[in-house]
N, C-alpha and C positions, 0 to 999 in steps of 0.2 A: 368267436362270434356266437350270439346265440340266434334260438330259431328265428327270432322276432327280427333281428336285423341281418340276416343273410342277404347275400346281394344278386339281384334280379340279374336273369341269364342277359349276355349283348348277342345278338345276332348281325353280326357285321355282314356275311354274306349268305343270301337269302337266294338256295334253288327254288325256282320258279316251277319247276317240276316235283319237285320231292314235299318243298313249304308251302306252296299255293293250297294240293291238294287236298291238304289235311286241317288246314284253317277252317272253321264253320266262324260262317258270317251271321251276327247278329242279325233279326228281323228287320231292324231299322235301316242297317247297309243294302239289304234286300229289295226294301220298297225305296230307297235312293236310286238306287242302281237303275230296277224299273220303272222309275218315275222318267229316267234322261234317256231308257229306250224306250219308251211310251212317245217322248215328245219326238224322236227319230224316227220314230214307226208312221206317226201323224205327217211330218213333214213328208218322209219321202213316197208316200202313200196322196199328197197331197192333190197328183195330178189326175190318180183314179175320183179321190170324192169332188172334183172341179167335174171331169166327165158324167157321175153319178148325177150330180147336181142339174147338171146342165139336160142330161136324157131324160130326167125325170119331170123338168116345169115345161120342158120345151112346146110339146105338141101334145095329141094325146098317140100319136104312131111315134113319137120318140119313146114314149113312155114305155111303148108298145113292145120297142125294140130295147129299151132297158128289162125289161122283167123277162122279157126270153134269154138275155144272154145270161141271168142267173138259171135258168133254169136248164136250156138245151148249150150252152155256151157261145161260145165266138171263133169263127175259123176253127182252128186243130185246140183251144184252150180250152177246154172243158167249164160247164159251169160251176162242179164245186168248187172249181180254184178260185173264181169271181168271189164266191160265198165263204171261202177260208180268207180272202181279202177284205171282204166286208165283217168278219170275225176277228181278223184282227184290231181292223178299225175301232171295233167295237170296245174289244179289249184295252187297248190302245188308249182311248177316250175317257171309260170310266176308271181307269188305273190314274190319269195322270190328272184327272177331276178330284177325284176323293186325294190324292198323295198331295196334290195342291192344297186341298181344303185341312189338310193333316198341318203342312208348311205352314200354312196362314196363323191359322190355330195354336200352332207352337211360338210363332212371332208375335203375335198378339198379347199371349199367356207367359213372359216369360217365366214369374214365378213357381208360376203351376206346373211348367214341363219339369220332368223328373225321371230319372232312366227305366223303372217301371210304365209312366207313362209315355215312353216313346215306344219301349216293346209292347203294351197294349196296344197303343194306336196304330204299330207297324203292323201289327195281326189283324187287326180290324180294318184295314186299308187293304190289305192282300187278302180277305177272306171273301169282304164285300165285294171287290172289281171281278172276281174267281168266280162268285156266286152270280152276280147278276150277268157275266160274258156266259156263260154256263146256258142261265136263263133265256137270253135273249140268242144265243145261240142255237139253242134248240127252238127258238120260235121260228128263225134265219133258216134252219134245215129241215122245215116244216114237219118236226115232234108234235107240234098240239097246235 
């Protein structure tokens, strides 16, 4: 045989311990991955931003009692954990906004997508949702 047609290894049995760990996963599997826990993050987070929603139009002492519990907390829960909640959300939201607008874009364009442009777009999807959680995070932990 020569170089050129050597035959690719089979990996018939695959440790999930030994193989897993040493796989590096392209960008694009990375913002897949976080794109479908994004959308899990939002759902099961759903019954806090109903609550939010709901403390925030209600009254103006609902409202009253919405912004204390990020700030002094609720019962024994402290308020950063409200404001790591609300970070996630945030996180959460602009990840699977832009990873959607990524999808679309790719569906739309089929010609144009090409394995470069899905690892650019995968880095500019996970740089942008990074940057702006970051930003708005720090507005949330009142940084500035």
């Amino acid at each position: 045989m020569t170089e050129l047609a050597k035959k690719r290894p089979e990996f018939r049995n695959i440790n999930a311990f030994k193989d897993l760990t040493t796989y590096r996963m392209a960008p694009a599997a990375w913002v897949s991955i976080l794109h479908r826990a994004s959308g899990v993050i939002m759902f099961l987070l759903l019954p806090f931003i109903l609550w939010m929603f709901d403390k925030s139009v209600s009254s103006e002492i609902s409202f009253d009692q919405f912004t204390a519990v990020f700030a002094a907390g609720a019962g024994f829960v402290p308020g950063w954990f409200f404001k790591l909640m609300a970070l996630a959300l945030i996180w959460a939201y602009l990840h699977h906004f832009i990873a959607g607008l990524r999808h679309l874009w790719m569906d739309v364009s089929h010609d144009a997508v090409t394995k470069e442009f899905g690892k650019s777009s995968a880095l500019f999807t996970l740089a942008v949702s990074i940057a702006l959680a970051v930003v708005l995070g720090a507005k949330l932990f009142g940084l500035y």
